[in-house]
C-alpha positions in Angstrom: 0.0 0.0 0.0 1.0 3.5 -1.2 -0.2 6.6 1.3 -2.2 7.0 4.4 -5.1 4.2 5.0 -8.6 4.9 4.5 -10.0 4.7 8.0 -13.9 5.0 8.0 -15.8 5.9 11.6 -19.2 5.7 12.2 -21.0 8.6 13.0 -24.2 10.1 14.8 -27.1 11.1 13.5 -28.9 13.7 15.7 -31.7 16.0 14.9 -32.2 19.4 15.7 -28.4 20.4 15.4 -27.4 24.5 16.0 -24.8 25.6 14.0 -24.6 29.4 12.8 -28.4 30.4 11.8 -28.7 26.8 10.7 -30.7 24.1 13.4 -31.0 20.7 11.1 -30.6 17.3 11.7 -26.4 16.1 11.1 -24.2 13.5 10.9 -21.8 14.3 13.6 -18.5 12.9 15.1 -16.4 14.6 18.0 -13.1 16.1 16.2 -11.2 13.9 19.0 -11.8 10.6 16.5 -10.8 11.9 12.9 -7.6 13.6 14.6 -6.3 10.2 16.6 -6.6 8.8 12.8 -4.4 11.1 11.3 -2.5 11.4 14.1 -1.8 7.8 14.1 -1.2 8.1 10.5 -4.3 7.4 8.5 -6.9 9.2 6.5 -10.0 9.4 8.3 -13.6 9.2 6.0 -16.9 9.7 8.2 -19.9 6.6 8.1 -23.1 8.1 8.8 -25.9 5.6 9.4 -27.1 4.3 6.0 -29.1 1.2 4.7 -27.8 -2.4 6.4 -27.3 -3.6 2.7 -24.9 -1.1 1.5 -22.5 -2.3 4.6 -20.5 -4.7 2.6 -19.7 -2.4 -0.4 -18.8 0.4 2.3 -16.3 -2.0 3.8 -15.1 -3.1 1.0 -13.7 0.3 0.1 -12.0 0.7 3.8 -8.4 -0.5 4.5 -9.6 -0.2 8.2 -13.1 0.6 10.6 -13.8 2.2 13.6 -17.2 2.0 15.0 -17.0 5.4 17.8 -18.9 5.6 20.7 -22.5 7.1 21.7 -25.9 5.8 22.7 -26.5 2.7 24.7 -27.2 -0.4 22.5 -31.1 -1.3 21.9 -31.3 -4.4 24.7 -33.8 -5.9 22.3 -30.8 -6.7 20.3 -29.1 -8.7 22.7 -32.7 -10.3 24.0 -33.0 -8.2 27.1 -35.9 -6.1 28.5 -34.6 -2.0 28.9 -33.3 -0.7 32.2 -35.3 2.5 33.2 -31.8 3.9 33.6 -30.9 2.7 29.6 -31.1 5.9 27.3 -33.3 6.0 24.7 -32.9 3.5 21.2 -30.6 4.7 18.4 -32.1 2.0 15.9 -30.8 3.4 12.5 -27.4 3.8 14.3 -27.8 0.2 15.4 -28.6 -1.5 12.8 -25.8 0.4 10.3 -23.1 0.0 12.5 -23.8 -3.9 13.3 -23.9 -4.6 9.4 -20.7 -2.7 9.4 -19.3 -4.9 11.8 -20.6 -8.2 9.9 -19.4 -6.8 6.8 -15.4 -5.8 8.1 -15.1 -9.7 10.2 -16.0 -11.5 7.0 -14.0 -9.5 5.2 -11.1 -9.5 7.2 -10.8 -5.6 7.5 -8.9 -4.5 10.5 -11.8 -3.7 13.1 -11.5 -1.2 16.6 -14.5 -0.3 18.5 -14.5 1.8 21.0 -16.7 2.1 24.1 -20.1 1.5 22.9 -18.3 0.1 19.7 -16.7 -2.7 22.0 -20.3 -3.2 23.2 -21.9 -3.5 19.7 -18.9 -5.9 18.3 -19.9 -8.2 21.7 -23.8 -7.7 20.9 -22.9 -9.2 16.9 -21.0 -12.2 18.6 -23.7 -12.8 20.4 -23.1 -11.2 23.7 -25.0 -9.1 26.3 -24.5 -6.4 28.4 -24.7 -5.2 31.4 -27.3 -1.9 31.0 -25.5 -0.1 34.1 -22.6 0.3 36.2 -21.2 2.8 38.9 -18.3 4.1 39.0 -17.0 4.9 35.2 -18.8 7.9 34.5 -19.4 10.2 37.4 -20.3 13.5 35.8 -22.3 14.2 33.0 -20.5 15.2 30.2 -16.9 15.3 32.0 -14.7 12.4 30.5 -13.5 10.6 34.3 -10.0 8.1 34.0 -9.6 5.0 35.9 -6.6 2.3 35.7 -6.9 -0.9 32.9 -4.7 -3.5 33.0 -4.0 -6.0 30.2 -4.3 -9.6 30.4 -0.9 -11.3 29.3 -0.8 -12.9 26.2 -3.2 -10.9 24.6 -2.9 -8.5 21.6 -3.9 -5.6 23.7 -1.1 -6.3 26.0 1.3 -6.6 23.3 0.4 -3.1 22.1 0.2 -1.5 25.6 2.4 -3.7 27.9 1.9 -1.3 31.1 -1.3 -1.2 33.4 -2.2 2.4 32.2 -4.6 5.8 32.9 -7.6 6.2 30.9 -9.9 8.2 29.6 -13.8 7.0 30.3 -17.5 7.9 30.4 -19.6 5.2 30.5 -22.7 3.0 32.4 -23.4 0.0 30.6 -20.3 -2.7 29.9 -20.0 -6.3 28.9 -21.8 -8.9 31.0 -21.8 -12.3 28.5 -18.7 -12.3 26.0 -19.8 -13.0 22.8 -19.0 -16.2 20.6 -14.9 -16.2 20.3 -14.0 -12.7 21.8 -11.3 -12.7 24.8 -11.2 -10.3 27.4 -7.8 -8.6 27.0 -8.0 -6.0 30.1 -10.1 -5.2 33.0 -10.4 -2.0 35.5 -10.2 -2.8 39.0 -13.4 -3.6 40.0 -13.5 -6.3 37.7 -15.3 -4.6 34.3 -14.3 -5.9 30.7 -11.8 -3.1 29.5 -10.9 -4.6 26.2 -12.2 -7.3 24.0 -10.3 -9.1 21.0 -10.4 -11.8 18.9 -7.8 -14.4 18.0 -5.3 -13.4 15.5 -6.2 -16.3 13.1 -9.5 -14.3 12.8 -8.2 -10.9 12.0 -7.2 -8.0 13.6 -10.5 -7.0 15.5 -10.1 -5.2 19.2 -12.7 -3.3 21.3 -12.0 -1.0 24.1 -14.5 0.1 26.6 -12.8 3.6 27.2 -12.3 6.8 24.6 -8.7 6.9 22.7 -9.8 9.9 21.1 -10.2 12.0 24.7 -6.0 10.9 25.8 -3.1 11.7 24.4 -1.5 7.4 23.6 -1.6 6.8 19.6 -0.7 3.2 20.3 -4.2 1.7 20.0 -5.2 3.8 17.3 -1.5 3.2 15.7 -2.0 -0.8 16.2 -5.2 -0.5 13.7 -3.3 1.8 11.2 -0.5 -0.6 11.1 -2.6 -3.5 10.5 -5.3 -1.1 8.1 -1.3 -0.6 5.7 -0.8 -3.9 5.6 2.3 -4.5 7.4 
C-alpha cells in the first residue's frame, strides 16, 4: 500500500443540530476521532448511518473501521428487556453500525470499536450487556480516568504492555462475551476493559474507554498498522 489508509468511523445522526443560523438534523462525530486517525497516521472518512445492505460495499472500500462511541445499545438486540436507567434507542445507528461490523469480520478488514463500539462488536457475537454500572462515568458530560490492566498474552497487552490511565465515560459494559471474543484487560473492580479476537481471525479489538479523549496513539497506531498492511 501506497499513502495514508482509509479509515472509515461511524458517525451520529442527531436531529435538531445548531450551527450558525442553521438548526438541522447532522451526521456528527467529536473532532477527537478523525484527529487520533491522522495522528496515528491514516486518513479518516466519516460513516453516517445508511441502509444495512450497503455495509459490505462500504467495507469493502475501507483498508480499516472504527465504530465510535455514543448511545447505549437497543437491549432488544441482545434479548433483554430495557433498564429504566438505559437511554433511549438509536435503531438506524444500530442497525448500520452492526452490518458494518458483519461486513469488516467476513471481510477480514482491520476492526477497533471503542466504548459502545466494543459493546456493539460483543452484541454481533452474540453477547450481552450489562445496562449499568457505577463508578465509570461520574459526571455528566466530563470524560473521568480510571486504571486498565491487560491480560498477558493478549494483543492488547502486546500493544500497551503497562497497566495504564484512561480516559472514560460510560454506564453500561460487557456482561456475556460473545462467541470467540477474549477479554484482554479489566479495570479494577473487575469490568471488561478490552475485548479481541484471536489473530487467526483478523485483527479485530474493542476498548470500553475513549482513545480519542487521551493523548496514547498506540491503539489507534496498532489499527493503522494493521489497516497498511504490514
Amino acid at each position: 500500500m501506497t499513502g495514508r489508509p482509509l479509515i472509515g468511523v461511524s458517525t451520529y445522526l442527531e436531529a435538531g443540530t445548531r450551527w450558525g443560523v442553521w438548526e438541522l438534523e447532522a451526521a456528527l462525530l467529536p473532532a477527537g476521532y478523525p484527529r487520533l486517525v491522522q495522528r496515528a497516521g491514516g486518513l479518516a472518512a466519516m460513516l453516517p448511518p445508511d441502509a444495512p445492505e450497503h455495509a459490505a460495499a462500504t467495507v469493502a472500500r475501507l483498508d480499516g473501521l472504527v465504530i465510535a462511541g455514543g448511545p447505549d445499545v437497543e437491549p432488544v438486540r441482545y434479548g433483554a428487556e430495557p433498564d429504566p436507567r438505559t437511554g433511549p434507542p438509536a435503531r438506524a445507528r444500530d442497525a448500520w453500525e452492526l452490518a458494518l461490523i458483519d461486513a469488516a469480520l467476513a471481510a477480514g478488514v482491520p476492526l477497533l470499536g471503542i466504548c459502545r463500539g466494543l459493546q456493539l462488536l460483543n452484541v454481533a457475537l452474540g453477547g450481552t450487556l450489562v445496562q449499568h454500572v457505577d463508578g465509570h462515568a461520574e459526571v455528566p458530560g466530563v470524560f473521568g480516568s480510571h486504571s486498565v490492566k491487560p491480560v498477558p498474552g493478549t494483543r492488547y497487552a502486546a500493544t500497551v504492555p503497562e497497566e495504564t490511565s484512561v480516559p472514560t465515560f460510560h454506564h453500561q459494559a460487557v456482561d456475556r462475551l460473545g462467541t470467540g471474543l477474549l477479554p484482554s484487560a479489566y479495570a479494577a473492580d473487575g469490568t471488561v476493559e478490552a475485548v479481541e479476537l484471536p489473530a487467526e481471525r483478523g485483527w479485530v479489538l474493542g476498548v470500553q474507554w475513549h482513545p480519542e479523549m487521551g493523548e496514547d496513539l498506540r491503539v489507534m497506531r496498532a489499527l493503522v498498522t494493521a489497516a497498511s498492511g504490514s
